[in-house]
BAFI-3210 file (N, C-alpha, C; in Angstrom, 3 decimals, decimal comma, padded with zeros to 6 digits):
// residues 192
n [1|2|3|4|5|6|7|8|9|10|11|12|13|14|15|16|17|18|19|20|21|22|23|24|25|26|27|28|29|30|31|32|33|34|35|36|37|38|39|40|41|42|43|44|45|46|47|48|49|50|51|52|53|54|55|56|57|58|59|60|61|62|63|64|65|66|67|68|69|70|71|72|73|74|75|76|77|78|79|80|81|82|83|84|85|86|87|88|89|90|91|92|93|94|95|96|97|98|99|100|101|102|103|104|105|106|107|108|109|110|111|112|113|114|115|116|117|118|119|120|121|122|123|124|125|126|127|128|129|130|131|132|133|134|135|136|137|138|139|140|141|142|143|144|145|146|147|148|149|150|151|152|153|154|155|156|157|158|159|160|161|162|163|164|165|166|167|168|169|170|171|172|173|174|175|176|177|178|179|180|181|182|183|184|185|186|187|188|189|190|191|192]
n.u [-060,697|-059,157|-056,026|-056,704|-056,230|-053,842|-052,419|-052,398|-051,831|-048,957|-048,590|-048,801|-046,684|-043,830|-044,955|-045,305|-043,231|-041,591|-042,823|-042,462|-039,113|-039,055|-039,754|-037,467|-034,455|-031,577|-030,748|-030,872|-028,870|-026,867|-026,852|-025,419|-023,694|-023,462|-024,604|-023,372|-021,845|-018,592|-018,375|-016,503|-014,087|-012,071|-011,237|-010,848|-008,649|-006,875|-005,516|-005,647|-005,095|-006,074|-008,440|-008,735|-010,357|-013,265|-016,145|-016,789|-018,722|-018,925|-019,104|-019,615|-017,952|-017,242|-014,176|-012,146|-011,987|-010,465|-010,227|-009,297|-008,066|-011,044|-011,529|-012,758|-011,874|-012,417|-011,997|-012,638|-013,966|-014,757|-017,840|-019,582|-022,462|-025,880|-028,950|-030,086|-027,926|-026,642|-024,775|-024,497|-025,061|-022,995|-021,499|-017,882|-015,528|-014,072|-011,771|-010,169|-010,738|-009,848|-012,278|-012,602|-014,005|-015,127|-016,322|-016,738|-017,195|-018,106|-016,323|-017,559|-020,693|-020,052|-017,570|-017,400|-019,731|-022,561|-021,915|-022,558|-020,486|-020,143|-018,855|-015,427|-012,797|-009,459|-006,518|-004,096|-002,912|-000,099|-000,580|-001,479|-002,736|-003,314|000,648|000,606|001,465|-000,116|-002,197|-004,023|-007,298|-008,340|-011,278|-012,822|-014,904|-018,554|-021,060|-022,930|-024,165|-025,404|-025,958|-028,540|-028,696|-031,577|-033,779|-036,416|-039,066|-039,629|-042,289|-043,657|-044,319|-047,361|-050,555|-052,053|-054,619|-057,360|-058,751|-057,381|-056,884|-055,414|-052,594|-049,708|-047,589|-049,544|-052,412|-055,847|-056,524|-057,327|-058,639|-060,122|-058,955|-055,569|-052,481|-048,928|-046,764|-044,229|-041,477|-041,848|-038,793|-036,475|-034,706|-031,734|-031,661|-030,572|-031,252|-032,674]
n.v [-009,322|-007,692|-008,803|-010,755|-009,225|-007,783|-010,611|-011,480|-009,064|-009,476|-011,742|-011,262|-009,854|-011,554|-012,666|-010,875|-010,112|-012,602|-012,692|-010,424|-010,537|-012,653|-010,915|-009,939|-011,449|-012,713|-012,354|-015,526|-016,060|-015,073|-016,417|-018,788|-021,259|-022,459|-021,168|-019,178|-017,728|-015,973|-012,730|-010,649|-008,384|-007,410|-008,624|-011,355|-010,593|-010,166|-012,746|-014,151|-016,924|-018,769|-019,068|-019,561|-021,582|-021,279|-020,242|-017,194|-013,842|-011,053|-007,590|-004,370|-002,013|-002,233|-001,142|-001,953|-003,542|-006,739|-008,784|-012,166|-014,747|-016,645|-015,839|-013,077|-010,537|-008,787|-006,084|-005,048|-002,365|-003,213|-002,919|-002,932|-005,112|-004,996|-006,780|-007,632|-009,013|-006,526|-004,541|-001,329|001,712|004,339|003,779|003,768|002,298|-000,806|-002,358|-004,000|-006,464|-009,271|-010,486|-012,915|-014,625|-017,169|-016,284|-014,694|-010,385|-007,611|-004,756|-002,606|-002,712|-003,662|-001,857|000,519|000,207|-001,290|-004,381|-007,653|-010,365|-014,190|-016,733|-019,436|-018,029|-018,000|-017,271|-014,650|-011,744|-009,748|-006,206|-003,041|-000,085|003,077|004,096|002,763|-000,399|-002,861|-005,658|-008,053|-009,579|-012,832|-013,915|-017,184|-016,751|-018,069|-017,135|-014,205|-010,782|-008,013|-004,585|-002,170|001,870|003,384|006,311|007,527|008,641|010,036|010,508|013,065|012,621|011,129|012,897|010,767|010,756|011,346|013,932|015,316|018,682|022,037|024,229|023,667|021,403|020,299|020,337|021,257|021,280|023,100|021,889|019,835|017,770|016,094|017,867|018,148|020,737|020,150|019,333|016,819|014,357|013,361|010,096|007,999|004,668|001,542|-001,301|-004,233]
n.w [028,772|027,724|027,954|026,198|023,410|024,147|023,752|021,189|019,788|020,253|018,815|016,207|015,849|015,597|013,172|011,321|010,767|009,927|007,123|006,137|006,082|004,250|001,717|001,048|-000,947|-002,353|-005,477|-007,398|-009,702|-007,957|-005,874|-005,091|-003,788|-001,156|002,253|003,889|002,245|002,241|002,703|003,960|002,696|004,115|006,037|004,996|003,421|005,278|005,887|003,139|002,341|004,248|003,089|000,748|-001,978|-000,555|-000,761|-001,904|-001,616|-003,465|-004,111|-006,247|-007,470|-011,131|-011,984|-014,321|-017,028|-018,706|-021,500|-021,909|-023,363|-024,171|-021,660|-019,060|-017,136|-013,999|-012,603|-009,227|-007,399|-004,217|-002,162|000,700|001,079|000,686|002,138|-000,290|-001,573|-002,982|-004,040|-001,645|-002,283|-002,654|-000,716|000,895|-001,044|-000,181|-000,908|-003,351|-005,965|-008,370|-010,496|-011,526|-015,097|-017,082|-019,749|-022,401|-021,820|-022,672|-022,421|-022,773|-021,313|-019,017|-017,360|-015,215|-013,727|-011,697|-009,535|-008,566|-007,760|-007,810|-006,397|-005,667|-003,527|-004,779|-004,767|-004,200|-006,405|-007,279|-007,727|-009,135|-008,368|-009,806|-009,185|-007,367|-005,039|-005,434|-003,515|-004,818|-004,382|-005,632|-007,100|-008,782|-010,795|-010,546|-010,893|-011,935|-011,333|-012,825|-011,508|-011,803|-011,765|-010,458|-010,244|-007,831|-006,546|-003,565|-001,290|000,969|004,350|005,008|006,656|009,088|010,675|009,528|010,533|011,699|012,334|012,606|013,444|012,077|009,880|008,113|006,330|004,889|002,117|-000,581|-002,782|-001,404|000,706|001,963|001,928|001,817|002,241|002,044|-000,441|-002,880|-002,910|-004,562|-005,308|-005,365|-006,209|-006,036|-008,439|-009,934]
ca.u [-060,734|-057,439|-055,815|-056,738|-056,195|-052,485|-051,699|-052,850|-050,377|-047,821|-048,362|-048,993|-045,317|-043,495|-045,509|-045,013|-041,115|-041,581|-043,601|-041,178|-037,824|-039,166|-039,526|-035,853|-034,190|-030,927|-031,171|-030,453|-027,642|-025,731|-027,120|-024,147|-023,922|-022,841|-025,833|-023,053|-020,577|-017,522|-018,296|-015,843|-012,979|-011,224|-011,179|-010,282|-007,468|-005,896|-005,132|-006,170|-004,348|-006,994|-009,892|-008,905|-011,544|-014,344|-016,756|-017,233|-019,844|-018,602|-019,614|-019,236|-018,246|-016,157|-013,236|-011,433|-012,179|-009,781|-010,565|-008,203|-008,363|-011,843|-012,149|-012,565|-011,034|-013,138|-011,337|-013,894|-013,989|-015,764|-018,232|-020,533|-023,570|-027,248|-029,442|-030,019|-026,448|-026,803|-023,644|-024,821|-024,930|-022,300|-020,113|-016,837|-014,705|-013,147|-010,560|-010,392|-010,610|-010,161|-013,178|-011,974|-015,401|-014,904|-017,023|-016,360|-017,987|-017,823|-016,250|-018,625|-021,398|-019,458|-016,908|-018,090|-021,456|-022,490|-021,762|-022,185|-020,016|-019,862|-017,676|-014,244|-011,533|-008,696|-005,751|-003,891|-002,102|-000,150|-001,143|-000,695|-003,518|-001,937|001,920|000,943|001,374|-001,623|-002,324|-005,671|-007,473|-008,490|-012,442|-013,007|-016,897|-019,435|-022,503|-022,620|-025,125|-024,970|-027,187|-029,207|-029,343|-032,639|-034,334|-037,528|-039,605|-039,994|-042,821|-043,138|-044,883|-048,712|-051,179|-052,780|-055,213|-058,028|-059,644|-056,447|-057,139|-054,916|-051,136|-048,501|-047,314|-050,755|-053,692|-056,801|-056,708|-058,977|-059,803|-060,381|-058,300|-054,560|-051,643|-047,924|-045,655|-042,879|-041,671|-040,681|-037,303|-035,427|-034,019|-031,010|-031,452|-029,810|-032,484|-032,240]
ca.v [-009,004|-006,915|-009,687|-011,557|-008,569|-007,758|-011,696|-011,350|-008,253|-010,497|-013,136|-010,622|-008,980|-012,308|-013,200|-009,726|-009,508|-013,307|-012,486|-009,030|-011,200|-013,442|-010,124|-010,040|-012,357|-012,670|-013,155|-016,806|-015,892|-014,856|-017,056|-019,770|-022,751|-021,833|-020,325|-017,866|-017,098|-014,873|-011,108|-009,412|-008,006|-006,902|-010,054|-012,404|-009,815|-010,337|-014,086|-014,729|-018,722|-019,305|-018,699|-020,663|-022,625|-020,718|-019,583|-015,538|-012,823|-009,701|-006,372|-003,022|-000,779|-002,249|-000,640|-002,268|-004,986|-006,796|-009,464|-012,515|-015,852|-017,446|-015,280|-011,578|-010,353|-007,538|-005,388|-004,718|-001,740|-003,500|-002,213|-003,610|-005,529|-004,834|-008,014|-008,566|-008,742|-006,070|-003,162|-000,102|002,185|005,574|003,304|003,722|000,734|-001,209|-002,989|-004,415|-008,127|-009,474|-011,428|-013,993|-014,647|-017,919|-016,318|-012,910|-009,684|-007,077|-003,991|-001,129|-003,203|-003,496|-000,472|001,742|-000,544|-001,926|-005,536|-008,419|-012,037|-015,219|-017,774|-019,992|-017,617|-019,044|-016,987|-013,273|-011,394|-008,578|-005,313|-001,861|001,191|003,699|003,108|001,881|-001,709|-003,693|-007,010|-008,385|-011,272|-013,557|-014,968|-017,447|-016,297|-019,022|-016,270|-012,273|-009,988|-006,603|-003,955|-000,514|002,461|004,623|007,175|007,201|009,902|009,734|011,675|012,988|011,819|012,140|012,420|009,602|011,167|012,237|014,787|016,349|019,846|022,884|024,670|022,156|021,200|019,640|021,863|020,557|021,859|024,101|021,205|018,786|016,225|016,280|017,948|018,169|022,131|019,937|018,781|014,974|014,482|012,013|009,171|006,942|003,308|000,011|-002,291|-005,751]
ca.w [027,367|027,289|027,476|024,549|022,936|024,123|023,364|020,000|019,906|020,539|017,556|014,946|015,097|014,839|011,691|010,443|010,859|008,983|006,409|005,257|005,631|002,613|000,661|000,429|-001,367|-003,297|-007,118|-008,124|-010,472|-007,566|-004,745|-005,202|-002,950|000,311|002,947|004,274|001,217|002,509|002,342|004,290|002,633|004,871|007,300|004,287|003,214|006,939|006,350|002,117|002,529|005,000|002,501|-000,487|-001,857|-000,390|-001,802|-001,467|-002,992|-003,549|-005,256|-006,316|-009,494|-011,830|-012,448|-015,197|-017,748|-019,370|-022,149|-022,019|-024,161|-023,067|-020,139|-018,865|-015,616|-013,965|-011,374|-008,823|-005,820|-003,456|-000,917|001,376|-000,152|001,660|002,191|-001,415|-002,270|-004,442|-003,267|-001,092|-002,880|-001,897|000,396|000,463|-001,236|001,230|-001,153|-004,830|-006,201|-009,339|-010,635|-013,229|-015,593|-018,400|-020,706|-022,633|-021,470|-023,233|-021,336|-022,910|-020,855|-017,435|-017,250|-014,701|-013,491|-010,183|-010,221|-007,831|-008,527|-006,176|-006,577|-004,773|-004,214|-005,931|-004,019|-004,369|-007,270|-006,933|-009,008|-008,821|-008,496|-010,212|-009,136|-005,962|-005,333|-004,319|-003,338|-004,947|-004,181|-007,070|-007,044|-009,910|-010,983|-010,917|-011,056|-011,700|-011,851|-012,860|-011,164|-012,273|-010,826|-011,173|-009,390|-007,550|-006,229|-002,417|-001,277|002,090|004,984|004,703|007,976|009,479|010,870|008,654|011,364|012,512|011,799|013,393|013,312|011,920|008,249|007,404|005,672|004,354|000,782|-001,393|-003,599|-000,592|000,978|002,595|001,365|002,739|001,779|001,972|-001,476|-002,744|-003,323|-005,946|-004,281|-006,172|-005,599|-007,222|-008,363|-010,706]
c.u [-059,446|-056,514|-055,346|-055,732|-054,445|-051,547|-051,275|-051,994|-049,538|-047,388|-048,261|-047,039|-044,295|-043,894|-045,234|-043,903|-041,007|-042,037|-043,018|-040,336|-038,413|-039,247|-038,356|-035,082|-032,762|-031,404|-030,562|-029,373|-026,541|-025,985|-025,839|-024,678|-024,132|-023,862|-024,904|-021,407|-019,624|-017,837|-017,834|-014,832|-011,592|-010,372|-010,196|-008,639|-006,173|-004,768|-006,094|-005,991|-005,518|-008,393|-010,055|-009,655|-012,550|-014,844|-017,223|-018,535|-019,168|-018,890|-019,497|-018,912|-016,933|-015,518|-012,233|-012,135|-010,957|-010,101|-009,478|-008,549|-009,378|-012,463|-012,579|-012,272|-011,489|-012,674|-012,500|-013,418|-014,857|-016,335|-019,402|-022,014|-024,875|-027,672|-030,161|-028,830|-026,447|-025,481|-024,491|-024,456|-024,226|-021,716|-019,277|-016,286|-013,545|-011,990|-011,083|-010,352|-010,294|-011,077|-012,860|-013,200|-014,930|-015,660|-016,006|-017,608|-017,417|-017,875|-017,183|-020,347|-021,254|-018,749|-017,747|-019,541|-021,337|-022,967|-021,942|-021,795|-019,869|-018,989|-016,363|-013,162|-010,626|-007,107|-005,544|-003,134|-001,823|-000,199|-000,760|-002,145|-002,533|-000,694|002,093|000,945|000,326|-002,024|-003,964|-005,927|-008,559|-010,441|-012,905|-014,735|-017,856|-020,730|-021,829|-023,830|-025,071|-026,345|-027,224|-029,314|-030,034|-033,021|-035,590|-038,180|-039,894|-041,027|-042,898|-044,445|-046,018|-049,472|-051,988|-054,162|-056,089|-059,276|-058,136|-056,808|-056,103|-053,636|-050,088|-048,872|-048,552|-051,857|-054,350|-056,623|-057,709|-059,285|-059,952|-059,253|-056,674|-053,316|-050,210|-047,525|-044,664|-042,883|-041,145|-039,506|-037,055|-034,533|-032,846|-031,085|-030,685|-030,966|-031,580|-032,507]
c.v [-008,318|-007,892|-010,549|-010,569|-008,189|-009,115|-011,847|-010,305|-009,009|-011,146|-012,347|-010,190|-010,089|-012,517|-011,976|-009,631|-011,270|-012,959|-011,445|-009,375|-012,021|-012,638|-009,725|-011,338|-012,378|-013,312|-014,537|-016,766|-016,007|-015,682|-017,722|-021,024|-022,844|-021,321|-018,949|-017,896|-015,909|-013,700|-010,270|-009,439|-007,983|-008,045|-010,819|-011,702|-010,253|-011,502|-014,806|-016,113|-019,450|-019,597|-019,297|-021,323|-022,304|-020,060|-018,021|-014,940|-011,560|-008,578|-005,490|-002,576|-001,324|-001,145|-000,801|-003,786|-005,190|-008,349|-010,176|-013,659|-016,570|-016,906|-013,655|-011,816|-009,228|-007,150|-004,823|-003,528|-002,116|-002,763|-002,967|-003,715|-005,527|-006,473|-008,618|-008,913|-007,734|-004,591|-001,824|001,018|003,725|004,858|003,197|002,052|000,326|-002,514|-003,238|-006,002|-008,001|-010,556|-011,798|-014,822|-015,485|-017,749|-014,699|-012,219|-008,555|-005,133|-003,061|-001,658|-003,462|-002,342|000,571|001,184|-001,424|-002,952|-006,563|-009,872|-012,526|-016,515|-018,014|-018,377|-018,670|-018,262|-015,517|-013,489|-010,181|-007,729|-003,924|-000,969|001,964|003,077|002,805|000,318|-002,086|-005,129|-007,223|-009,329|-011,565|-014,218|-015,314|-017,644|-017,732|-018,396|-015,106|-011,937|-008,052|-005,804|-002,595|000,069|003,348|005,356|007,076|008,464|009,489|010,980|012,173|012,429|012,205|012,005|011,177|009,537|012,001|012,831|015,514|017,691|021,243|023,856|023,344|022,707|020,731|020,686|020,912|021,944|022,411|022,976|019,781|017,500|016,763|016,933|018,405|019,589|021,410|019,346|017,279|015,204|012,975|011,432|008,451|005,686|001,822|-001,018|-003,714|-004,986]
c.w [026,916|027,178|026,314|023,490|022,786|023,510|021,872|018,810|019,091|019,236|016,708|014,591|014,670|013,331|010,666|009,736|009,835|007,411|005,483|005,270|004,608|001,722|-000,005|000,518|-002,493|-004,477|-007,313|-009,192|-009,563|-005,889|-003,912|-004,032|-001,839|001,101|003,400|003,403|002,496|002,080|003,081|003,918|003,076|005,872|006,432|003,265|003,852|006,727|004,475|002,002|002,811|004,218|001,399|-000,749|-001,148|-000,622|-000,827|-002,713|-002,465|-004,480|-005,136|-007,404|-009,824|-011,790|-013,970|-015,693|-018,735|-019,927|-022,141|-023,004|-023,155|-021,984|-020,426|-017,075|-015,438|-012,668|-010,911|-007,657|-004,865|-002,573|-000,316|000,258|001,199|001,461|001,114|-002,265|-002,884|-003,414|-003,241|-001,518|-002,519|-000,909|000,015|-000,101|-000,085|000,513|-002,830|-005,077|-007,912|-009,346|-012,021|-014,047|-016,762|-019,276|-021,569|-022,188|-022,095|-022,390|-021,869|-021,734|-019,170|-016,915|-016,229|-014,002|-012,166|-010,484|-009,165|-007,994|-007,284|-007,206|-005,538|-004,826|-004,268|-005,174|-004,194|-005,801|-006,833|-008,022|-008,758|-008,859|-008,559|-010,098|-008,065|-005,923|-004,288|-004,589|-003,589|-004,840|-005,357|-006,328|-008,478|-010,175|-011,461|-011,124|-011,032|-011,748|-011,555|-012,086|-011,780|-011,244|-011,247|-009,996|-009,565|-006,816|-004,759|-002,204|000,655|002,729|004,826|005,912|008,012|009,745|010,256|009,224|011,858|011,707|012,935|012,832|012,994|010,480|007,496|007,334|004,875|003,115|000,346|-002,006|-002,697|-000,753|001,685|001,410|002,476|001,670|002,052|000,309|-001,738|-003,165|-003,764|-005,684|-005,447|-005,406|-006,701|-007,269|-009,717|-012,282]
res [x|x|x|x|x|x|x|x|x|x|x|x|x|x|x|x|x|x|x|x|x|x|x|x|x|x|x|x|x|x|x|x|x|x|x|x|x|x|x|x|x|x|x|x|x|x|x|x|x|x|x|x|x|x|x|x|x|x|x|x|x|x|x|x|x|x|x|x|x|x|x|x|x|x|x|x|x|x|x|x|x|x|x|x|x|x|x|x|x|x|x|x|x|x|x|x|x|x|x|x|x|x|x|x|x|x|x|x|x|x|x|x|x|x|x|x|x|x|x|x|x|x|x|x|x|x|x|x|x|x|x|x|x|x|x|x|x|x|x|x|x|x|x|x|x|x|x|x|x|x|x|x|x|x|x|x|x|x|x|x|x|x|x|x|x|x|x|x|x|x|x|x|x|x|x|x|x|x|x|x|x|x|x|x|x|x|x|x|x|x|x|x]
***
């Protein structure tokens, strides 16, 4: 009978670990074509020639918008993107791009906002932060999507066990039932 029981184990955590990878999902704006778009920086920095014509996703906090005929051009600080594309939120930037967008956007709406675009890059330009000179690499935007960030209340852990009774952080309450003396704390996250 143990057995069965351990086999049974077994099947459940595959199906589990399936079953929570379909909960994440990039947004369809910024999916693009490609199953594994270009998202390292740094790599495609090394050797930009090599990368032409492939399609990347990249994201992070605008920096600059600039409105041109037809277009906008959105200077990005990139930083690593979690497994919904969406940029991690407090990582350092690990370089800049320009993202070249054939529509207008209107900078009071981007300026300052966590952003993720996919599209070919298209090659480098050189630019300047402040009066340093910097080499940016060009991606011409076939999708964007901007992200929010709100805050959420995390609370803390609560017992499992509804008979534990003793010394520790857990106390059965005067008006019945579990309570934690630790307090929640106010999480920042990036959502859609």
């Amino acid at each position: 009978m143990a057995g069965r029981f351990s086999t049974g184990r077994w099947l459940v955590a595959p199906l589990l670990a399936l079953t929570l990878s379909g909960c994440i999902s990039v947004p369809e704006a910024i999916r693009g074509t490609s199953s594994t778009p270009q998202q390292d920086l740094i790599r495609v920095m090394n050797a930009p020639q090599l990368y032409v014509g492939q399609e990347a996703r990249f994201g992070g906090r605008v920096v600059d918008v600039k409105n041109l005929q037809g277009s906008t051009r959105l200077e990005i600080a990139t930083v690593p993107l979690d497994a919904s594309a969406a940029p991690v939120l407090g990582a350092a930037s690990v370089g800049r791009i320009y993202a070249d967008v054939n529509q207008f956007l209107d900078p009071v709406d981007f300026r300052n906002r966590l952003v993720t675009v996919v599209g070919p890059i298209t090659g480098t330009e050189k630019g300047t932060i402040g009066k340093t000179p910097y080499n940016y690499l060009i991606v011409q935007v076939n999708g964007f999507k901007r992200w929010r960030v709100t805050q959420q209340v995390v609370m803390p852990p609560q017992p499992i066990d509804p008979w534990m009774w003793g010394p520790g952080p857990w106390r059965y309450g005067p008006w019945g039932g579990w309570y934690s003396p630790m307090p929640a704390q106010v999480q920042s996250v990036v959502t859609e």
